[in-house]
N, CA, C and O atoms as a GROMACS GRO file, in nm:
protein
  376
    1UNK      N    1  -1.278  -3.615   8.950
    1UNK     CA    2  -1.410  -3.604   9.011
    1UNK      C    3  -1.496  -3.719   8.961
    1UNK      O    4  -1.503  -3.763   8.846
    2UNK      N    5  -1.567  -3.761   9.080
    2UNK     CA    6  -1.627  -3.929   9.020
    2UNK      C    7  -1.811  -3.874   8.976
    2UNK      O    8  -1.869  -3.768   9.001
    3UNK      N    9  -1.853  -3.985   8.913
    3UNK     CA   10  -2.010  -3.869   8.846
    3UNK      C   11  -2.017  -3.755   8.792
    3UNK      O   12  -1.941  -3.686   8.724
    4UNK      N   13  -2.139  -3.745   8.840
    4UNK     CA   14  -2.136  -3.578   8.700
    4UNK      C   15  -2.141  -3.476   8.776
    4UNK      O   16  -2.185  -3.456   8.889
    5UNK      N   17  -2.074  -3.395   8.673
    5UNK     CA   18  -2.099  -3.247   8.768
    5UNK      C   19  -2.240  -3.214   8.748
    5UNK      O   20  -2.330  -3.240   8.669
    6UNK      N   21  -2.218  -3.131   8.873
    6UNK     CA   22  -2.343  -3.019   8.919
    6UNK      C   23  -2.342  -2.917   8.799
    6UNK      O   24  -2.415  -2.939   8.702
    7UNK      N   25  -2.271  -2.818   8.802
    7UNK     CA   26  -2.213  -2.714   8.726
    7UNK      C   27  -2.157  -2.732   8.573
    7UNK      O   28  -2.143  -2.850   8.541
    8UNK      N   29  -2.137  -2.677   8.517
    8UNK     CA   30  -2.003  -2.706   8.376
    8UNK      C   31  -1.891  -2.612   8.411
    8UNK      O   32  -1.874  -2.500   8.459
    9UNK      N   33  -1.832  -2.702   8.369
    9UNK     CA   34  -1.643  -2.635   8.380
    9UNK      C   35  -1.586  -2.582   8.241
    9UNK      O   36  -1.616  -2.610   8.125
   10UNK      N   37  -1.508  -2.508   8.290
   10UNK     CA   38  -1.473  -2.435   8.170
   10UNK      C   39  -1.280  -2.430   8.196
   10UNK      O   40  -1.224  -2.411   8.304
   11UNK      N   41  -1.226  -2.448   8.089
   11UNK     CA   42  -1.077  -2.423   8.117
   11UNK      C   43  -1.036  -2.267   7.990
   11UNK      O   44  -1.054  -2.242   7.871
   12UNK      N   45  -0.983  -2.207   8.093
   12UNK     CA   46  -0.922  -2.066   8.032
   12UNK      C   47  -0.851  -2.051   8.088
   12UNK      O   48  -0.842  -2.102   8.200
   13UNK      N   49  -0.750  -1.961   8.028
   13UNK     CA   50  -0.675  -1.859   8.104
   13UNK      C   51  -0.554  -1.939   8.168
   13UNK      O   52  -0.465  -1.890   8.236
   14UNK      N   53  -0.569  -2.086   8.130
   14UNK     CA   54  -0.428  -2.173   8.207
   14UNK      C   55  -0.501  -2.243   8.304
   14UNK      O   56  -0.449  -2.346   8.348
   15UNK      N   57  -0.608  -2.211   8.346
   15UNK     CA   58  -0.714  -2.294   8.465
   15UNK      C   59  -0.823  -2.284   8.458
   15UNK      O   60  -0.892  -2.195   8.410
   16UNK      N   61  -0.859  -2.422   8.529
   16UNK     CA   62  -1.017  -2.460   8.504
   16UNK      C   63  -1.085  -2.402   8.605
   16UNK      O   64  -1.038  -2.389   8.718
   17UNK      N   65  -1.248  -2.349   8.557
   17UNK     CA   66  -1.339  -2.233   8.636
   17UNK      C   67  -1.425  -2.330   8.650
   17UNK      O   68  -1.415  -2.442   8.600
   18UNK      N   69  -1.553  -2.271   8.750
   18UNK     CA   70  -1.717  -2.385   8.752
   18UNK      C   71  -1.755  -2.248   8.727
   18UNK      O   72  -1.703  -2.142   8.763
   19UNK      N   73  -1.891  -2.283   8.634
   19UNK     CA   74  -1.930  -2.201   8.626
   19UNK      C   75  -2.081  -2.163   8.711
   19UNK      O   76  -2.154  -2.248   8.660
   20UNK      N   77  -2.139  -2.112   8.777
   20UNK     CA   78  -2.267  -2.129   8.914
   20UNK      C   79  -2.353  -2.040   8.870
   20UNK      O   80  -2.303  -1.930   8.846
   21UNK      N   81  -2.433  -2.048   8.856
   21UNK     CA   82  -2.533  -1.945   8.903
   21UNK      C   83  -2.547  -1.866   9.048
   21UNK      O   84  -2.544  -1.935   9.150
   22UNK      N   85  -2.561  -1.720   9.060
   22UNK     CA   86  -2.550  -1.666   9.208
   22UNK      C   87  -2.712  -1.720   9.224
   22UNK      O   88  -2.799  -1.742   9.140
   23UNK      N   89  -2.709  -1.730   9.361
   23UNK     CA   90  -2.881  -1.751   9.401
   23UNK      C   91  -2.887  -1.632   9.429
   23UNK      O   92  -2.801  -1.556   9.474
   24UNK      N   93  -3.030  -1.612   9.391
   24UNK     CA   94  -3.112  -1.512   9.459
   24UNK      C   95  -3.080  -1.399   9.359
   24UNK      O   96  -3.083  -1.282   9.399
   25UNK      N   97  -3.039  -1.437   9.192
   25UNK     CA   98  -3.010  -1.345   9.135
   25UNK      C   99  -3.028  -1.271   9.003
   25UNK      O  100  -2.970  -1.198   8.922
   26UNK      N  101  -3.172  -1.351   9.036
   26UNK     CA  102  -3.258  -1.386   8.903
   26UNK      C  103  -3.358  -1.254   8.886
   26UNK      O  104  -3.479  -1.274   8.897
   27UNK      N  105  -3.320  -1.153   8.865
   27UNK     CA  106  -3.367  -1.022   8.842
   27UNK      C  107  -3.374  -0.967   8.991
   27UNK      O  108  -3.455  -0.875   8.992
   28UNK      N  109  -3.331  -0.984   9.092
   28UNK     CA  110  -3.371  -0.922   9.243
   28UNK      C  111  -3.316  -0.786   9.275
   28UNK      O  112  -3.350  -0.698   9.354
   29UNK      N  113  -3.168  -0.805   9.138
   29UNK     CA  114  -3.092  -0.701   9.221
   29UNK      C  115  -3.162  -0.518   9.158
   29UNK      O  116  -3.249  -0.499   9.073
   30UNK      N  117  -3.104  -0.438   9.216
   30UNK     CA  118  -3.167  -0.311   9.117
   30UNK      C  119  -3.043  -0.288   8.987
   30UNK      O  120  -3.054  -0.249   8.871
   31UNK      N  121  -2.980  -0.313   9.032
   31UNK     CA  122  -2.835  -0.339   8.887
   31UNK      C  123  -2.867  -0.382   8.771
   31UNK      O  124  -2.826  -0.313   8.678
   32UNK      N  125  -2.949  -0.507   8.735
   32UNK     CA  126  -2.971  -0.625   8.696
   32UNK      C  127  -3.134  -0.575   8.566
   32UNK      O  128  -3.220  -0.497   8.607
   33UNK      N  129  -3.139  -0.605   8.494
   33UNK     CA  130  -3.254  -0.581   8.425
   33UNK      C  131  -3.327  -0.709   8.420
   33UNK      O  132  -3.274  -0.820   8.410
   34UNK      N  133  -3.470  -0.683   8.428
   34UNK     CA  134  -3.527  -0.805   8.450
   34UNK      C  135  -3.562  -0.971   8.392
   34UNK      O  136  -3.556  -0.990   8.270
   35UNK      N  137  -3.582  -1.040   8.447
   35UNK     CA  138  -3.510  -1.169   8.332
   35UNK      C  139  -3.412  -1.226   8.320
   35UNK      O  140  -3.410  -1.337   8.266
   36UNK      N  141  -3.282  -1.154   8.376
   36UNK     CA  142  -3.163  -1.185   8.411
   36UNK      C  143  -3.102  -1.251   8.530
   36UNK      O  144  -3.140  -1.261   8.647
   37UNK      N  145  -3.006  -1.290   8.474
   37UNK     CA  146  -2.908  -1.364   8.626
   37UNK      C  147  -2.758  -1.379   8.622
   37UNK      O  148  -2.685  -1.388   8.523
   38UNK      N  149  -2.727  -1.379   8.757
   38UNK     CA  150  -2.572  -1.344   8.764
   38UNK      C  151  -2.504  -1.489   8.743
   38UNK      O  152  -2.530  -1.570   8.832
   39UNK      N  153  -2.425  -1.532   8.643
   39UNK     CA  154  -2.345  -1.614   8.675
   39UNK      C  155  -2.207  -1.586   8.703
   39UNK      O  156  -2.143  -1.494   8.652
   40UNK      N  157  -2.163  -1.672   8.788
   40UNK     CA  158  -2.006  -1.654   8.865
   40UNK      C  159  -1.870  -1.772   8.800
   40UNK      O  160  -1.890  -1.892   8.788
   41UNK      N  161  -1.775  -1.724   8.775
   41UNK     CA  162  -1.655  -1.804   8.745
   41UNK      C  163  -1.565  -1.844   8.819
   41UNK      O  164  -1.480  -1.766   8.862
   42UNK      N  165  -1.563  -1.976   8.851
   42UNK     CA  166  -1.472  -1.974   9.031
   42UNK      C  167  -1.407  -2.061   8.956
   42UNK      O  168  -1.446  -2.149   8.879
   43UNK      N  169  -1.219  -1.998   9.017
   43UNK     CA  170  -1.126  -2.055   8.946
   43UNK      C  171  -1.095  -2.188   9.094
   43UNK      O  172  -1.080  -2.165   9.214
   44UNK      N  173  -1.094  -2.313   9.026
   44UNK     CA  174  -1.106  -2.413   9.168
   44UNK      C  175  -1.003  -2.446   9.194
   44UNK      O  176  -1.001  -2.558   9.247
   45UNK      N  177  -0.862  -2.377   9.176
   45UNK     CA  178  -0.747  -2.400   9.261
   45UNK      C  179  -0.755  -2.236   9.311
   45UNK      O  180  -0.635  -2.213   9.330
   46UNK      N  181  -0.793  -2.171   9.328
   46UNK     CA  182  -0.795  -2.082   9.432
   46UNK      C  183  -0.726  -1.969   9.365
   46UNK      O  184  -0.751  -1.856   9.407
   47UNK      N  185  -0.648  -1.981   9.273
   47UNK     CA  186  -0.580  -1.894   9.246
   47UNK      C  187  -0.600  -1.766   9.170
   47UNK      O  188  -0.515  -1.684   9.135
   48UNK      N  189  -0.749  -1.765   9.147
   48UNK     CA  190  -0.818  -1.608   9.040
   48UNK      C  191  -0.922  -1.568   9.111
   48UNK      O  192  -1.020  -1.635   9.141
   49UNK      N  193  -0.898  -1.453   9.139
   49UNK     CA  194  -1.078  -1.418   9.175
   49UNK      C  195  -1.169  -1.486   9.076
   49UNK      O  196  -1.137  -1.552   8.977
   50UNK      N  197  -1.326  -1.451   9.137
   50UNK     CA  198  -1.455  -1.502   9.097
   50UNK      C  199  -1.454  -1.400   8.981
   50UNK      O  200  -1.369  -1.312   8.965
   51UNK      N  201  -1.524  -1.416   8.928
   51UNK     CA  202  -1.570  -1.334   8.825
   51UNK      C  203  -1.718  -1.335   8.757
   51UNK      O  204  -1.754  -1.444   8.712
   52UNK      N  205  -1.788  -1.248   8.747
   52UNK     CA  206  -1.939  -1.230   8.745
   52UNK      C  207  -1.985  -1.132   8.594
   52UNK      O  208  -1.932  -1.044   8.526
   53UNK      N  209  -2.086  -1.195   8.594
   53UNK     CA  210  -2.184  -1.168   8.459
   53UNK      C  211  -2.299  -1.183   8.470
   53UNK      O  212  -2.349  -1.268   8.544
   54UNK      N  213  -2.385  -1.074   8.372
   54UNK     CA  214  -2.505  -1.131   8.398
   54UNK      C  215  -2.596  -1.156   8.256
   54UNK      O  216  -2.599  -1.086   8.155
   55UNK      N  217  -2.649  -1.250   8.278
   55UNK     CA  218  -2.708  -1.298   8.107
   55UNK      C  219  -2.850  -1.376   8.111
   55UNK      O  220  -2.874  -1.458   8.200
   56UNK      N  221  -2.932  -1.348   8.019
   56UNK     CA  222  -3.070  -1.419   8.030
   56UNK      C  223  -3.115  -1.502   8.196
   56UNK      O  224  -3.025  -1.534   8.273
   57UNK      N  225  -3.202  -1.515   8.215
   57UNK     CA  226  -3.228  -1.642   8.294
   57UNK      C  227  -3.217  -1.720   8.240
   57UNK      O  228  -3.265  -1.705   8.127
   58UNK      N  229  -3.148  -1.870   8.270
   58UNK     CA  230  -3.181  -1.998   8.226
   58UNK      C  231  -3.068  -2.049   8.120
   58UNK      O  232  -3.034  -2.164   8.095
   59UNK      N  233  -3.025  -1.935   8.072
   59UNK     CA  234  -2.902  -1.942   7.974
   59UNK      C  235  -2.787  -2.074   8.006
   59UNK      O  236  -2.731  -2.151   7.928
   60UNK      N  237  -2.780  -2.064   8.123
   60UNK     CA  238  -2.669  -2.122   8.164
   60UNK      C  239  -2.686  -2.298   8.132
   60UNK      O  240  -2.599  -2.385   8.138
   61UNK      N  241  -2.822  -2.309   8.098
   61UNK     CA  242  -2.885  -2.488   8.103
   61UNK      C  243  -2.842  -2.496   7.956
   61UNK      O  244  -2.813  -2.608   7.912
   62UNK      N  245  -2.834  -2.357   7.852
   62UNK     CA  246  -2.860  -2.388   7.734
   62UNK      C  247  -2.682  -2.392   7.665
   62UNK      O  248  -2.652  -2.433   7.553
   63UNK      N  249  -2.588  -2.339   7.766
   63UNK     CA  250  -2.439  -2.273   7.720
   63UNK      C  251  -2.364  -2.366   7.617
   63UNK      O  252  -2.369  -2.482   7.656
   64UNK      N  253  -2.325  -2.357   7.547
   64UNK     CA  254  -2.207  -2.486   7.478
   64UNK      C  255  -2.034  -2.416   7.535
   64UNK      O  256  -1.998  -2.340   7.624
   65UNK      N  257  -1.998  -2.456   7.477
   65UNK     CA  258  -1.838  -2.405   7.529
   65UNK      C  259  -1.803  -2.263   7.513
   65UNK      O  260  -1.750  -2.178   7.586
   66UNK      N  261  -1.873  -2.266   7.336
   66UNK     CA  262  -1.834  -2.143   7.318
   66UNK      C  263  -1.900  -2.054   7.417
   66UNK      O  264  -1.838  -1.978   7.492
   67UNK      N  265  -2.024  -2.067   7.414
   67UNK     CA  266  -2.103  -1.979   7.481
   67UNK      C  267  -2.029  -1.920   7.590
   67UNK      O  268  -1.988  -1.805   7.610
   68UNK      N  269  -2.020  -2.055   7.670
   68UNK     CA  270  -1.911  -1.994   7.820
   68UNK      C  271  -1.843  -1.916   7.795
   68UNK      O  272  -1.853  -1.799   7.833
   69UNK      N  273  -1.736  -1.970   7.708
   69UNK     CA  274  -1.600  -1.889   7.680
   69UNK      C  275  -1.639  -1.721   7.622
   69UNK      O  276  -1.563  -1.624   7.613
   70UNK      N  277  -1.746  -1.729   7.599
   70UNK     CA  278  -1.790  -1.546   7.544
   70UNK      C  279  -1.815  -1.474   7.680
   70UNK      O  280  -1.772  -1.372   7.734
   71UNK      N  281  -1.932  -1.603   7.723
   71UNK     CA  282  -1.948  -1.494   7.870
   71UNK      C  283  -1.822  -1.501   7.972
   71UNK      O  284  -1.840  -1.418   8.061
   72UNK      N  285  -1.702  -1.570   7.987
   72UNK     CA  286  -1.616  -1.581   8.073
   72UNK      C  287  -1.546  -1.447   8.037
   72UNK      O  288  -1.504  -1.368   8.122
   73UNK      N  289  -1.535  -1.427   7.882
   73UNK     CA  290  -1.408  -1.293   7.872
   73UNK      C  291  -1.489  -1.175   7.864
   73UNK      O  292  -1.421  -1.073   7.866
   74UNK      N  293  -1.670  -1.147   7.852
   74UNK     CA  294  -1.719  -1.028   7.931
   74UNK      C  295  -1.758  -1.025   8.093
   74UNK      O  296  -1.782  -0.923   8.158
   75UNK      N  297  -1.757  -1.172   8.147
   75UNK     CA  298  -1.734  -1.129   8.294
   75UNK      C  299  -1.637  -1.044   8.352
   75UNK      O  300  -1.564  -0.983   8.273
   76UNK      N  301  -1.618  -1.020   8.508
   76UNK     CA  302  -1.541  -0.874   8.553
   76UNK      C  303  -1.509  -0.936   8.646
   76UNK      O  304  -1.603  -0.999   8.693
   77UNK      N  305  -1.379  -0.953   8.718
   77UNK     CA  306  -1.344  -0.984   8.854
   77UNK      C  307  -1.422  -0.918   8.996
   77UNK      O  308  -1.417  -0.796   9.010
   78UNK      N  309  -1.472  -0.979   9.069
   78UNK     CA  310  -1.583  -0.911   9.189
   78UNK      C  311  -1.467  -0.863   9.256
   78UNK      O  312  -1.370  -0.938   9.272
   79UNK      N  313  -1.466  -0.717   9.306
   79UNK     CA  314  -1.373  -0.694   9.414
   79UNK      C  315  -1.267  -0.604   9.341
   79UNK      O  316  -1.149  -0.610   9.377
   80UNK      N  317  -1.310  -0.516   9.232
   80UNK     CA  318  -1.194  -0.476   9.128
   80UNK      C  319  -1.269  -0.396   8.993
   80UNK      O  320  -1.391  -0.399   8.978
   81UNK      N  321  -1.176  -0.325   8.900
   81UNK     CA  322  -1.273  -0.283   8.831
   81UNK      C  323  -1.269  -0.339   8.708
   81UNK      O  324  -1.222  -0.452   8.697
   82UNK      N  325  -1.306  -0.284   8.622
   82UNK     CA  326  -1.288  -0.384   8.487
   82UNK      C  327  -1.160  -0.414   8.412
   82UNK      O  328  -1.158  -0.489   8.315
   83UNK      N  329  -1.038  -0.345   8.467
   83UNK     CA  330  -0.889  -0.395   8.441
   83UNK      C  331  -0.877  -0.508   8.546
   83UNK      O  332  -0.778  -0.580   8.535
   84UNK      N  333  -0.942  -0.528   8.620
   84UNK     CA  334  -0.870  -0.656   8.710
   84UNK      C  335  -0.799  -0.574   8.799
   84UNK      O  336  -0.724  -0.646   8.864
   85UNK      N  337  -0.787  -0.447   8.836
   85UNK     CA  338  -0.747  -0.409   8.952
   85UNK      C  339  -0.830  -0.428   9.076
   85UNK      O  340  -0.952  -0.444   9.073
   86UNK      N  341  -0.738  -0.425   9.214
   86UNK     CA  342  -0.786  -0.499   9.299
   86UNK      C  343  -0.860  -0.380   9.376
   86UNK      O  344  -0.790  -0.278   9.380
   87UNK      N  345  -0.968  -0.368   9.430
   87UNK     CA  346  -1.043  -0.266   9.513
   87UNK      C  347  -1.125  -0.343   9.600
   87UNK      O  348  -1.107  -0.463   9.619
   88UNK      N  349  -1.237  -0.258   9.664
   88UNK     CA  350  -1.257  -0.257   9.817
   88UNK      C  351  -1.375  -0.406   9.711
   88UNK      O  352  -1.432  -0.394   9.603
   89UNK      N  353  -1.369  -0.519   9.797
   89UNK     CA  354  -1.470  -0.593   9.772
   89UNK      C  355  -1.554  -0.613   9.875
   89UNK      O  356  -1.525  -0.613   9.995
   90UNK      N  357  -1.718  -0.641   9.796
   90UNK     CA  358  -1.852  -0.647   9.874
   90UNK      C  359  -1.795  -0.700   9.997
   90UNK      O  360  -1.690  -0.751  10.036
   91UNK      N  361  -1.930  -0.660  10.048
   91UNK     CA  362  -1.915  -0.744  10.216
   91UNK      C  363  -1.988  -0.883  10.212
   91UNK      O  364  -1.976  -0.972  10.295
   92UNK      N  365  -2.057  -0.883  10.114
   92UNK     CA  366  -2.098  -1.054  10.110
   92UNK      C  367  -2.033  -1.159  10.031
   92UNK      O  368  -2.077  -1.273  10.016
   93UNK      N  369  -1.890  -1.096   9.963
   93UNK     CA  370  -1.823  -1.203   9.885
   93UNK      C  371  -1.701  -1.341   9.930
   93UNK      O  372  -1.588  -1.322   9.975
   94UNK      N  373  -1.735  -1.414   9.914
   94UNK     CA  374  -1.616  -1.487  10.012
   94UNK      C  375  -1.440  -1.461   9.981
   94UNK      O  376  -1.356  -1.515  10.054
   0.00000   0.00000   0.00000
């Protein structure tokens, strides 16, 4: 990839994730306690579900590696429950 990323990348698990912020997810949801925001783990060869967390606002500007790597292994696969089994996923997830 030429320039800088948008995002920070993270390698786990045997493959490299981006890590995003969800929009629109900065305390909106009723799930969510306020102050907070969802970040997402998208594995970019396709091969893992997303995986979602939610942590401070703004956190994500401040993360170092480790940081990621804490919130990557309490994130949860979207679409599944907290074993990574596969169930009915949202209707707005790609």
């Amino acid at each position: 990839m030429t320039g800088e990323r948008k995002w920070p990348h993270l390698e786990a698990d045997g493959v490299e994730w981006e890590v995003r912020v969800v929009p629109g997810s900065d305390g909106m949801e009723a799930s969510q306690e306020p102050g907070q925001e969802v970040i997402e783990f998208v594995c970019l060869d396709g091969s893992r579900r997303v995986r979602q967390v939610a942590v401070p606002a703004g956190a994500i500007r401040e993360m170092d590696e480790v940081a990621l790597r804490t919130a990557y292994r309490k994130a949860r696969p979207i679409g599944g429950d907290h074993y990574g089994r596969p169930g009915k996923r949202p209707v707005d997830a790609p």
